[in-house]
C-alpha positions in Angstrom: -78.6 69.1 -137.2 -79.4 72.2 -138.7 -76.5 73.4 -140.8 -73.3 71.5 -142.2 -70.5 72.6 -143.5 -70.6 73.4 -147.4 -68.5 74.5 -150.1 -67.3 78.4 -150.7 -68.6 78.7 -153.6 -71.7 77.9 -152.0 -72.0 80.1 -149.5 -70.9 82.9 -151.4 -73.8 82.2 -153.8 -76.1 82.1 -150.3 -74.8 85.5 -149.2 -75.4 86.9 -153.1 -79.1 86.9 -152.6 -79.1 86.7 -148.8 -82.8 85.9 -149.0 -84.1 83.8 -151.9 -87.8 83.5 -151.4 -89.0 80.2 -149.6 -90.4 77.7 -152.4 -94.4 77.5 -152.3 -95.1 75.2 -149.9 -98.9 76.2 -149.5 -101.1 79.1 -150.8 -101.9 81.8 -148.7 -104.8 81.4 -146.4 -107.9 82.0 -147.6 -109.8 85.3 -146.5 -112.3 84.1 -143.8 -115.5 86.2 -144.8 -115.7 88.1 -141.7 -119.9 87.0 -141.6 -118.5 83.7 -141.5 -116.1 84.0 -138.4 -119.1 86.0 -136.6 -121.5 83.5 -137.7 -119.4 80.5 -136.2 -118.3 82.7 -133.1 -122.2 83.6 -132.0 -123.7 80.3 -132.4 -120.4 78.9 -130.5 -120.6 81.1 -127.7 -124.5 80.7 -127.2 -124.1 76.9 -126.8 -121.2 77.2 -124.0 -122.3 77.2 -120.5 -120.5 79.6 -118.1 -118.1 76.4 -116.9 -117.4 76.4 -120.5 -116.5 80.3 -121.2 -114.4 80.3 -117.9 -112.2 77.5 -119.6 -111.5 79.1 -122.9 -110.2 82.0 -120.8 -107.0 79.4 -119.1 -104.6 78.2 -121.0 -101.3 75.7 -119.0 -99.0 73.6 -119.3 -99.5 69.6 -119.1 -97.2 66.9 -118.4 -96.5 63.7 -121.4 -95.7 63.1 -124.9 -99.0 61.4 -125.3 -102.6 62.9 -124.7 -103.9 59.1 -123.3 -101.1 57.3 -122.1 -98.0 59.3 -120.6 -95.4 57.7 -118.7 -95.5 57.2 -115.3 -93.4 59.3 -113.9 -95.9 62.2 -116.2 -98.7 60.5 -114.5 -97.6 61.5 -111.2 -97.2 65.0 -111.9 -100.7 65.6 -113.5 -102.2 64.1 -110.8 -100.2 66.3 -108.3 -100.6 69.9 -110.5 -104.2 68.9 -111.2 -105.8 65.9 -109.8 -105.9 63.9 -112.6 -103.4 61.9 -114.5 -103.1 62.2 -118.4 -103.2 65.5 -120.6 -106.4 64.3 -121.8 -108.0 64.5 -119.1 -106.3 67.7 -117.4 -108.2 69.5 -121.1 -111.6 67.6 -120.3 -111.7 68.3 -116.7 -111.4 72.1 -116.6 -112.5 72.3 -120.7 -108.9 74.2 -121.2 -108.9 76.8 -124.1 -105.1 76.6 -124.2 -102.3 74.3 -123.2 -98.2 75.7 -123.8 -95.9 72.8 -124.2 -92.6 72.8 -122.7 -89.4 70.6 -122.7 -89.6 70.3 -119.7 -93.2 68.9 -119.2 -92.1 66.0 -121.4 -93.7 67.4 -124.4 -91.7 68.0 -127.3 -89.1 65.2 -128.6 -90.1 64.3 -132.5 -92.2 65.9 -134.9 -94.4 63.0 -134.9 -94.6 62.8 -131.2 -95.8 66.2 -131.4 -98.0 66.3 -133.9 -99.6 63.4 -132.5 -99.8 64.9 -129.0 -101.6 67.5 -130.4 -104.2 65.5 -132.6 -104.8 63.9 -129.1 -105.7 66.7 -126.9 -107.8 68.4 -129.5 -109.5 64.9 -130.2 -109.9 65.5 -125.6 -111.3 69.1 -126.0 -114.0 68.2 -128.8 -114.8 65.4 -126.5 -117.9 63.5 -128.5 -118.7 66.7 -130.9 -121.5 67.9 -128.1 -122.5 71.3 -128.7 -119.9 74.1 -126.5 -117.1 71.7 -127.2 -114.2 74.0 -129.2 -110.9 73.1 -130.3 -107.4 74.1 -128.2 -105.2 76.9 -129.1 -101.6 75.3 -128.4 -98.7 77.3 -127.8 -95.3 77.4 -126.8 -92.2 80.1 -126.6 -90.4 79.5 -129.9 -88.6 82.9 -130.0 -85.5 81.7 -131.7 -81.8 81.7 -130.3 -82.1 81.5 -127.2 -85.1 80.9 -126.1 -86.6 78.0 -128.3 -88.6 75.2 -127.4 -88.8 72.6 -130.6 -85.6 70.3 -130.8 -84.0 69.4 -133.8 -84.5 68.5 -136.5 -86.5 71.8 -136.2 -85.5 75.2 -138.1 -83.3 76.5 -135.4 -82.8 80.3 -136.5 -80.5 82.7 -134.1 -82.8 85.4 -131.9 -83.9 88.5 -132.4 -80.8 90.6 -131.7 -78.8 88.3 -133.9 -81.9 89.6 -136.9 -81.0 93.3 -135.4 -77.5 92.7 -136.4 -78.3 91.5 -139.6 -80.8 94.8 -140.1 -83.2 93.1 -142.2 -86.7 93.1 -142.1 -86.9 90.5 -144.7 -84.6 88.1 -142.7 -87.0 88.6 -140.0 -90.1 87.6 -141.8 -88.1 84.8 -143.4 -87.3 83.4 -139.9 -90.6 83.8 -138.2 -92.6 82.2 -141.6 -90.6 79.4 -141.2 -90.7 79.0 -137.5 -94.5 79.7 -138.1 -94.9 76.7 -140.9 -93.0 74.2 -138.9 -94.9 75.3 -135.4 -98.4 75.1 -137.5 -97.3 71.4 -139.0 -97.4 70.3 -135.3 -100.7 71.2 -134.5 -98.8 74.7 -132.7 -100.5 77.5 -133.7 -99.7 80.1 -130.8 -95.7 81.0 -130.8 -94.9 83.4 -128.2 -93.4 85.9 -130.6 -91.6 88.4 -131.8 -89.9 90.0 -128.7 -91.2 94.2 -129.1 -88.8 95.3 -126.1 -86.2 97.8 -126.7 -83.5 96.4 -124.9 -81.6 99.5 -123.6 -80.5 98.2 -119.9 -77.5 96.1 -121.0 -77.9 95.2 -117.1 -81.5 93.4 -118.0 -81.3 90.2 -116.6 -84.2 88.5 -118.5 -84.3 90.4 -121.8 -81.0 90.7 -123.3 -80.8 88.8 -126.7 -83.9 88.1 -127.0 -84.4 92.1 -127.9 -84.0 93.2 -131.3 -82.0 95.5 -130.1 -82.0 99.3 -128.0 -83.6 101.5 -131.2 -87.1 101.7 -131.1 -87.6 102.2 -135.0 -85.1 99.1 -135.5 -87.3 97.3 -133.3 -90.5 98.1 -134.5 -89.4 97.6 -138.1 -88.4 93.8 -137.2 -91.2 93.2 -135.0 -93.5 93.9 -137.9 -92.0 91.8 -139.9 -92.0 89.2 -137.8 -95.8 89.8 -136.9 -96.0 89.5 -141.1 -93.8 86.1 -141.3 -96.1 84.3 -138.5 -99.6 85.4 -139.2 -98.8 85.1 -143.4 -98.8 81.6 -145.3 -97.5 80.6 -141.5 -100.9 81.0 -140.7 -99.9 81.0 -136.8 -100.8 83.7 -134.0 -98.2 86.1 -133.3 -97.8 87.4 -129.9 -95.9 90.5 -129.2 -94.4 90.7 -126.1 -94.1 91.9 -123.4 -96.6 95.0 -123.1 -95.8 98.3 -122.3 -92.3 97.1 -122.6 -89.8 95.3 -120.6 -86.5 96.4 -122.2 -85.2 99.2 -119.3 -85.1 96.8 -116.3 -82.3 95.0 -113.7 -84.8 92.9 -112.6 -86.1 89.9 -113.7 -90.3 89.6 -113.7 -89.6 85.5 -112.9 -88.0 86.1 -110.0 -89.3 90.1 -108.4 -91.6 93.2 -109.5 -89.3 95.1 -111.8 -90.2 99.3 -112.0 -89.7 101.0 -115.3 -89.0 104.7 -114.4 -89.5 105.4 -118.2 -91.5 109.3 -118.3 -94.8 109.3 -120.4 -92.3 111.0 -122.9 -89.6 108.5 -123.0 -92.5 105.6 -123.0 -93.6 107.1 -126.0 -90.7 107.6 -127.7 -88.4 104.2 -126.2 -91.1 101.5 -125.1 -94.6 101.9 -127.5 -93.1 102.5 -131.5 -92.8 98.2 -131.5 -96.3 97.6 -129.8 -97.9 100.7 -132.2 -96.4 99.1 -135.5 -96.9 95.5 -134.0 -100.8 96.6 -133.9 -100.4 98.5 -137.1 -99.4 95.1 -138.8 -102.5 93.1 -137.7 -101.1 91.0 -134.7 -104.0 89.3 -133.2 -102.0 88.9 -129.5 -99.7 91.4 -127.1 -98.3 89.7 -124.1 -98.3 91.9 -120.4 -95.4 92.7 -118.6 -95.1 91.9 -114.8 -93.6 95.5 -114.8 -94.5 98.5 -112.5 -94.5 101.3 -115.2 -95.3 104.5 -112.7 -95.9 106.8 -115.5 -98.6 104.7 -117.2 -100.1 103.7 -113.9 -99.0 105.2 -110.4 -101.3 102.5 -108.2 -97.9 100.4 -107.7 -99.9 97.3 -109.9 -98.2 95.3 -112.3 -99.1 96.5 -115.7 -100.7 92.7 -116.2 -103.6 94.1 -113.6 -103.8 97.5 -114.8 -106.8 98.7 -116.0 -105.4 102.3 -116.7 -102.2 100.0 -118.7 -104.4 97.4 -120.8 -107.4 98.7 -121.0 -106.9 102.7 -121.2 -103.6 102.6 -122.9 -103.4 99.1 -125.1 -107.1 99.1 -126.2 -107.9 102.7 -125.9 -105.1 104.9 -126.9 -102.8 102.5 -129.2 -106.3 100.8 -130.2 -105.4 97.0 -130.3 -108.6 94.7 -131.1 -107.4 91.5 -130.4 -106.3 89.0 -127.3 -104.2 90.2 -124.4 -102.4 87.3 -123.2 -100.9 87.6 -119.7 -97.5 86.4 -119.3 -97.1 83.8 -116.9 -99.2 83.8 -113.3 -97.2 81.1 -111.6 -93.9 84.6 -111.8 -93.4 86.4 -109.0 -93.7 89.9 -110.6 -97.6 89.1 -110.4 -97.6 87.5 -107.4 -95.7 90.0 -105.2 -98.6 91.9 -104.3 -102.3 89.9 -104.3 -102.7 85.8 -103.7 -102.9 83.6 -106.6 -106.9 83.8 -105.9 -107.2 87.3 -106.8 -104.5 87.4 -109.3 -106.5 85.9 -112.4 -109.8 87.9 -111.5 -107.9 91.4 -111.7 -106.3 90.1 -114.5 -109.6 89.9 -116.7 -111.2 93.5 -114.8 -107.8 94.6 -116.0 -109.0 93.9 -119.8 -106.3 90.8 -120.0 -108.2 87.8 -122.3 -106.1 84.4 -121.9 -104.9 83.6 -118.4 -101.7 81.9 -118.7 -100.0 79.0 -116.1 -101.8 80.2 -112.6 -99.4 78.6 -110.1 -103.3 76.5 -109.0 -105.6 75.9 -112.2 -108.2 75.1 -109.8 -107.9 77.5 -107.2 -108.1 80.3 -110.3 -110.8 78.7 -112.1 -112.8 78.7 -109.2 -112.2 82.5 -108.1 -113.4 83.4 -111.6 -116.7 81.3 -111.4 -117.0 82.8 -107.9 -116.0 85.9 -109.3 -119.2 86.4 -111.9 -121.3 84.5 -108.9 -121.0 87.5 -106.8 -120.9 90.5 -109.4 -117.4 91.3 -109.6 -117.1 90.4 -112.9 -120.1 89.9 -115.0 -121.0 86.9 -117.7 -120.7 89.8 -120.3 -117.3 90.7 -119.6 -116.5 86.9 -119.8 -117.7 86.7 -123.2 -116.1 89.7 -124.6 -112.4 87.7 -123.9 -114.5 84.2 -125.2 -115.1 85.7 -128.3 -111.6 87.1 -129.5 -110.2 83.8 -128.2 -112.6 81.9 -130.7 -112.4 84.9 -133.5 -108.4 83.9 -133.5 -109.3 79.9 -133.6 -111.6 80.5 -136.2 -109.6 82.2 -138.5 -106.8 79.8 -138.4 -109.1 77.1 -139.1 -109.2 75.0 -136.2 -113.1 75.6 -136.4 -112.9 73.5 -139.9 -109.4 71.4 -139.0 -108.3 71.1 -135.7 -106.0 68.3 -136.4 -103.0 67.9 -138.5 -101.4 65.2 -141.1 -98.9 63.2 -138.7 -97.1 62.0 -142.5 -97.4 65.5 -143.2 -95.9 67.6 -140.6 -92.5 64.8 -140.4 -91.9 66.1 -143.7 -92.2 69.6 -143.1 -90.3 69.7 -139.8 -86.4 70.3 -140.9 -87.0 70.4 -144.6 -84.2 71.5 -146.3 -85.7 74.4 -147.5 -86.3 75.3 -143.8 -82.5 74.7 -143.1 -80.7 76.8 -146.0 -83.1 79.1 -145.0 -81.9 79.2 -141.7 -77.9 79.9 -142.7 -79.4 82.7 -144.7 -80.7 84.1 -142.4 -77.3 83.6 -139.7 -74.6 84.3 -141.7 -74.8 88.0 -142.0 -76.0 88.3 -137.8 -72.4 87.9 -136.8 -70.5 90.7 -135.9 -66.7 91.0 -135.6 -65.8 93.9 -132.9 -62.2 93.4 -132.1 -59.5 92.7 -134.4 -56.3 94.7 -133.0 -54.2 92.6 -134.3 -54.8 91.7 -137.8 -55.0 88.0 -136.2 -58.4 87.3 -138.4 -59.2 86.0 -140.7 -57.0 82.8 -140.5 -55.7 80.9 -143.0 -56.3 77.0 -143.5 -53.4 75.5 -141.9 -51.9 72.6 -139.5 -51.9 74.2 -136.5 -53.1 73.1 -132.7 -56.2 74.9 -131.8 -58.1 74.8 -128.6 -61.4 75.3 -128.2 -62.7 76.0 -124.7 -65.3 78.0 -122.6 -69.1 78.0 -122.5 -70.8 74.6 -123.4 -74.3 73.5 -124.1 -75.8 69.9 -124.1 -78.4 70.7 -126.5 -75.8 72.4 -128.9 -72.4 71.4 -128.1 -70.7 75.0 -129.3 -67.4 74.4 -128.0 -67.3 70.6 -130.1 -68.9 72.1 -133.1 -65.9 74.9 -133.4 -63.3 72.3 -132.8 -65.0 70.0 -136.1 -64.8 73.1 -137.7 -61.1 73.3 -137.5 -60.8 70.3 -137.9 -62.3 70.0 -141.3 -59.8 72.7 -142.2 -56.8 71.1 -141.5 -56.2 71.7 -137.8 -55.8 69.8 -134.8 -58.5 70.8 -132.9 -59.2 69.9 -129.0 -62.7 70.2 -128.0 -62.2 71.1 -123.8 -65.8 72.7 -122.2 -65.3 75.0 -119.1 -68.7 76.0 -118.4 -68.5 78.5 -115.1 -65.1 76.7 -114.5 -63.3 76.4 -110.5 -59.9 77.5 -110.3 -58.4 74.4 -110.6 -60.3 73.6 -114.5 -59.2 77.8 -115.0 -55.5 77.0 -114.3 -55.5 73.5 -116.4 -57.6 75.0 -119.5 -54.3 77.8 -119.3 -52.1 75.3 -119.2 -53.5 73.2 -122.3 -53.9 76.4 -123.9 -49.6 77.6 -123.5 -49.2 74.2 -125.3 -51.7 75.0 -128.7 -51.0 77.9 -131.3 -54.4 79.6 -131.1 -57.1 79.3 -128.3 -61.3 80.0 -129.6 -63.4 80.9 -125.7 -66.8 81.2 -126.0 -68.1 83.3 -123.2 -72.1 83.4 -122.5 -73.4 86.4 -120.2 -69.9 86.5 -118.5 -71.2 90.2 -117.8 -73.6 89.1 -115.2 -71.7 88.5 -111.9 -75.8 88.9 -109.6 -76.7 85.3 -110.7 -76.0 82.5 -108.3 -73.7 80.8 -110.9 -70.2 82.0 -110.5 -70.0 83.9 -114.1 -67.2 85.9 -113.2 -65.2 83.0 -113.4 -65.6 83.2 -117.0 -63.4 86.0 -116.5 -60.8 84.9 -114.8 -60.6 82.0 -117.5 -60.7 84.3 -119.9 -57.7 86.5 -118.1 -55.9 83.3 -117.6 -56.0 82.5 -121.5 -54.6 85.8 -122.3 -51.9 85.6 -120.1 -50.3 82.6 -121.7 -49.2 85.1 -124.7 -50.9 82.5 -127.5 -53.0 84.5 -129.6 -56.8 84.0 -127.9 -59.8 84.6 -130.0 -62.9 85.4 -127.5 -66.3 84.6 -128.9 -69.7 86.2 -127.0 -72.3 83.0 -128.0 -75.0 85.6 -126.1 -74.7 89.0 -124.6 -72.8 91.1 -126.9 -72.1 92.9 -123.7 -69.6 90.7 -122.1 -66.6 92.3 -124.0 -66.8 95.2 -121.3 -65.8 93.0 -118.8 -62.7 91.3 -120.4 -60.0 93.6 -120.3 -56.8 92.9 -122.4 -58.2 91.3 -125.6 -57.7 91.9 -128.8 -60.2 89.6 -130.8 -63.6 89.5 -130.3 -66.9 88.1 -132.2 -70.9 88.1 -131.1 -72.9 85.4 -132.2 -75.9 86.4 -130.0 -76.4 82.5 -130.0 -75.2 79.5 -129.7 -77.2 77.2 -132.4 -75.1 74.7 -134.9 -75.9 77.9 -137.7 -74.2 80.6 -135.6 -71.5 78.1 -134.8 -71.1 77.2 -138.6 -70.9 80.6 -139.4 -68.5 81.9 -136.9 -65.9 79.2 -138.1 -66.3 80.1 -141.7 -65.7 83.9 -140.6 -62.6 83.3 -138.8 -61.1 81.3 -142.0 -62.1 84.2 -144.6 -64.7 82.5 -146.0 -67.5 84.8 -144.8 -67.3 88.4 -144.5 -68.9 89.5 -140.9 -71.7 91.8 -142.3 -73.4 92.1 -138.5 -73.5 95.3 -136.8 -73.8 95.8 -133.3 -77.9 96.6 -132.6 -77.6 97.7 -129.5 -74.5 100.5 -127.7 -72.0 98.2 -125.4 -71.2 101.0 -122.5 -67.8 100.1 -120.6 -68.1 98.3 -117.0 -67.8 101.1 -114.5 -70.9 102.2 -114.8 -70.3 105.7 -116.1 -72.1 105.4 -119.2 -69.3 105.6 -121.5 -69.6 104.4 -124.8 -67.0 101.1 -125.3 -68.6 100.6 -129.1 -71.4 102.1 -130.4 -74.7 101.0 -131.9 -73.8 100.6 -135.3 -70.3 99.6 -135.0 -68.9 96.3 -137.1 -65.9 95.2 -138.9 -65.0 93.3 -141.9 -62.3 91.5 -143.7 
C-alpha cells in the first residue's frame, strides 16, 4: 500500500520541506526540432488512406488484460461491443488511434500486466510496419483521489481539492509528475488531467472533489501546475477538462444535459481563467463539456457540438493549438438531442479532434466515412484533427518508441520515491473545521475506539483508522456502515454507547437526489451523537456534508479516502501532525439561503 505508519520525527522532517525535489529518475525530454515532428507528421499523413485518417480520429475502450489472448468471459464482450474478440483485433479492425483502459474492462491489475497490454496493442496498431500504420495514444482517467484508475502498488495521491487545500502549486506538479512517470512506464501516455472547473455548486453532482476548488485564480494556478508536472520529465499529455467549464451545475453530464446560466461576464471571470492559463502553460489537450452554456452558444447544443464554443471561443478567442478531445459519446448529455449517427460528425464540424467511447464504434466510424463521401465534412478537415493527433504522438516519442521496458516500468510503479512523495504531498490537504470542544488532538492512550461509517473495498478507510489506533495503544473496532438500514443505524449506536470515542467517516452524506439512501448517513450520524460519547465525524469526500449534520462538534475533510489521507488523518487526531489544509472552496448551510456555514479559507490547527 501506499503509505505506512512511520516515526514523528519522521514526519516532522517530511512536513519541514513539504516538497523535496523528486530524485532524477530521467533527464528531461529532448526538444523535438519542430522540422523534425513536421517532417514525420507529412510523410505519415500522405501514406494513410481515408479508412486510416478516420481511425486516428476514435479512440475506446477494449475489454482483457492481454492484447492476444483475453479471457473468455473478455472475449464475449468484444465480440458483442465490436464484432471481434481480442483487443488486438478491435485496434486492427477499425485501425484505432486511441484505446482508454478502465477497471472495469479488465484492464488494469499489475504493472506488468499493463505494460505488457500495452506493448501488445501497439505491436496490433503497427501491424507488419506497412506504411499508414501509427502507433496508439493510450489513455485513461487518472485524476487522483477519487477518481483513479491504476491499483496499487501505484502512487495513489488525494484529488484535486485535497491540492486546493494544501494551496500549493508545487504539490500539484509534484503529484501530476509522478502520476505522469508511473502512467508513462506503462505504455499510458494520455491521463485525463488536471480537472480546470471551478467548483462553485456545492450541489454538483459529478464535480465536487475532483475541483480544485470554487476560486478561479486558485484553480488556474494548480491546473498549471499540473499541466507542467504531466507534460515535464513525465513526458505524458495533459488534458484539461472539461471545456468551457463544468463547475456551476446540479446535473450530472452522464446521466442529462446540464445548462450553465453563467453571463459572458461571469464565464469570463468564474469558468475561462483555468482553461486561459491551462493554454498559457502549453497543454497539448482540453476536454468538452456535455454542458448547454447559453451565453457562449444560444442554439441549445451541447458545447461538445458547438462550433460557436470550440471552434470560435477555444481556438479563436482563448487561442488553443492543440487536440480537443470530446468527453465521452456513449453520456447522455451528448446524446439527448441528435442519434449516436450524427453525434460524432457534429462533433468534428464542431472543431472537436479525438472522438471518444461512441456508444457504436461502427455505426460512428461509418457516418464519418459517409460523412466526407457526401460533402459534409471534407478529407481536409479530417486531416487537420490527424495531424495534431500525430504532432502529440510524435513528440512523446511513440514515433521512435512505442513500446515500453516490462522490467522497467515494475520498478518504477510504486517506487518509494513515488510513495514519500505521495504523504508529502497529503499531509498538509487535511483540514480540521470543527473542534468545539477541545476534544482534538488526542493523546496515546488505552481507550475503546470505534470506528464506523463509510467503507471502500479498494481502500478499506474505516479498517485502516481502526490499525491506526490500534498501533497507538487503543482498542480499536473496525465496524463499516456504508448507506446503513435502520436496524445496522440502531446497532452501530449501541456498539458505540459501549466505546469511549467513536471516528464516522461520512462520504457525500450531502447528497440525498441519488438512488442510494445517503441520508441515512445522517441519521447514523445523529444516532452516534446522541449516545453522549464524544463522536469525531470525518468527511473522506465532499467537504460539504458538515451542513447537513447538525449537533457536532468535531469535524475533519480528507477530500479522499486513499491509505495517505487515512494515515494522515490518524496522525492528526493524535497531535502528531498539525492540519495545515484550508477549506478551498465556501461550505454554505443546508437551507438553501446562501448563508455562509465556513468560509473559503477557513482551517484550524493544534
Amino acid at each position: 500500500m501506499p503509505t505506512r505508519l512511520t516515526t514523528v520525527t519522521t514526519w516532522v522532517a517530511a512536513l519541514a520541506t513539504i516538497l523535496t525535489p523528486l530524485p532524477a529518475q530521467a533527464a528531461a525530454p529532448p526538444a523535438h526540432p519542430a522540422s523534425n515532428e513536421r517532417g514525420w507528421v507529412t510523410s505519415t499523413l500522405r501514406h494513410m488512406s481515408l479508412e486510416q485518417k478516420v481511425g486516428q480520429l476514435f479512440a475506446t475502450y477494449v475489454y482483457g488484460g492481454d492484447a492476444t489472448e483475453p479471457t473468455a468471459a473478455d472475449r464475449a464482450a468484444n465480440r458483442a461491443a465490436f464484432g471481434v474478440e481480442t483487443p488486438a483485433e478491435v485496434i486492427d479492425r477499425y485501425q484505432l488511434g486511441g484505446v482508454c483502459y478502465f477497471s472495469w474492462s479488465h484492464n488494469l491489475d499489475s504493472p506488468r500486466q499493463i505494460a505488457t497490454l500495452s506493448n501488445g496493442l501497439q505491436r496490433a496498431a503497427l501491424g507488419d510496419g506497412a506504411k499508414g500504420r501509427v502507433p496508439l495514444l493510450i489513455s485513461t482517467d487518472q485524476e487522483q483521489g477519487t477518481v483513479l484508475r491504476m491499483p496499487s502498488p501505484a502512487a495513489q495521491f488525494p484529488g484535486a481539492m485535497a491540492l486546493g487545500a494544501a494551496r500549493s502549486p508545487r504539490a500539484a506538479r509534484t503529484a501530476a509528475e509522478v502520476t505522469g512517470r508511473e502512467l508513462s512506464a506503462v505504455g499510458i501516455r494520455q491521463p485525463y488531467a488536471p480537472i480546470a472547473d471551478v467548483n462553485v455548486n456545492p450541489g454538483n453532482p459529478v464535480i465536487g472533489v475532483r475541483s480544485f476548488g470554487a476560486d478561479p485564480t486558485l484553480v488556474a494556478d494548480l491546473t498549471a501546475a499540473q499541466v507542467d508536472g504531466f507534460q515535464g520529465r513525465a513526458r505524458v499529455t495533459a488534458v484539461a477538462k472539461h471545456f468551457p467549464g463544468h463547475g456551476d451545475t446540479a446535473t450530472d453530464s452522464h446521466t442529462g444535459l446540464p445548462v450553465i446560466n453563467h453571463s459572458r461576464a461571469e464565464w469570463d471571470r468564474i469558468d475561462a481563467p483555468p482553461f486561459r492559463r491551462a493554454i498559457q502553460a502549453g497543454v497539448e489537450s482540453i476536454m468538452t463539456a456535455h454542458i448547454v452554456v447559453p451565453a457562449l452558444d444560444p442554439s441549445g447544443d451541447p458545447a461538445t457540438l458547438s462550433p460557436t464554443i470550440l471552434t470560435g471561443v477555444l481556438r479563436g478567442e482563448l487561442g488553443f493549438r492543440g487536440v480537443i478531445v470530446t468527453d465521452a459519446l456513449n453520456m447522455a448529455g451528448v446524446r439527448a438531442k441528435y442519434g449516436d449517427e450524427r453525434v460524432p460528425v457534429l462533433a468534428l464540424k464542431a472543431g472537436a479532434d479525438q472522438l471518444l467511447m461512441p456508444p457504436d464504434l461502427a455505426l460512428a466510424r461509418a457516418a464519418v466515412l459517409r460523412a466526407v463521401a457526401s460533402g459534409e465534412l471534407t478529407e481536409r478537415r479530417i486531416d487537420e484533427s490527424v495531424r495534431r493527433i500525430l504532432g502529440v504522438k510524435y513528440r512523446q516519442g511513440l514515433a521512435r518508441s512505442p513500446l515500453v521496458d516490462v522490467e522497467q516500468a515494475v520498478r518504477t510503479v510504486g517506487a518509494p520515491e513515488h510513495l514519500a512523495a505521495v504523504t508529502r504531498v497529503t499531509d498538509p490537504t487535511l483540514t480540521a473545521v470543527r473542534n468545539d470542544a477541545g476534544l482534538l488532538p488526542l493523546p496515546r492512550a488505552d481507550r475503546s475506539v470505534l470506528v464506523t461509517g463509510w467503507d471502500s473495498a479498494a481502500f478499506a478507510p474505516v479498517a485502516t483508522v481502526a490499525d491506526g489506533f490500534t498501533a497507538r495503544d487503543a482498542r480499536a473496532t473496525a465496524r463499516p456502515a456504508t448507506l446503513p438500514s435502520d436496524a445496522v443505524i440502531a446497532a452501530t449506536a449501541a456498539q458505540a454507547a459501549e466505546h469511549d470515542l467513536t471516528v464516522v467517516l461520512v462520504n457525500k452524506a450531502w447528497d440525498t437526489t441519488v438512488t442510494d439512501p445517503r441520508a441515512t448517513q445522517q441519521r447514523l450520524v445523529a444516532a452516534l451523537l446522541a449516545t453522549g460519547r464524544p463522536v469525531v465525524v470525518v468527511a473522506v469526500r465532499d467537504p460539504y456534508d458538515i451542513a447537513y449534520l447538525p449537533g457536532l462538534s468535531s469535524y475533519l475533510a480528507t477530500y479522499s479516502y486513499t491509505r495517505a489521507a487515512m494515515d494522515a488523518l490518524v496522525r492528526a487526531l493524535h497531535g502528531e501532525l498539525s492540519p495545515s489544509g484550508r477549506l478551498p472552496v465556501t461550505i454554505p448551510t443546508a437551507d438553501g439561503t446562501g448563508t455562509v456555514l465556513y468560509p473559503y479559507g477557513h482551517g484550524l490547527s493544534w
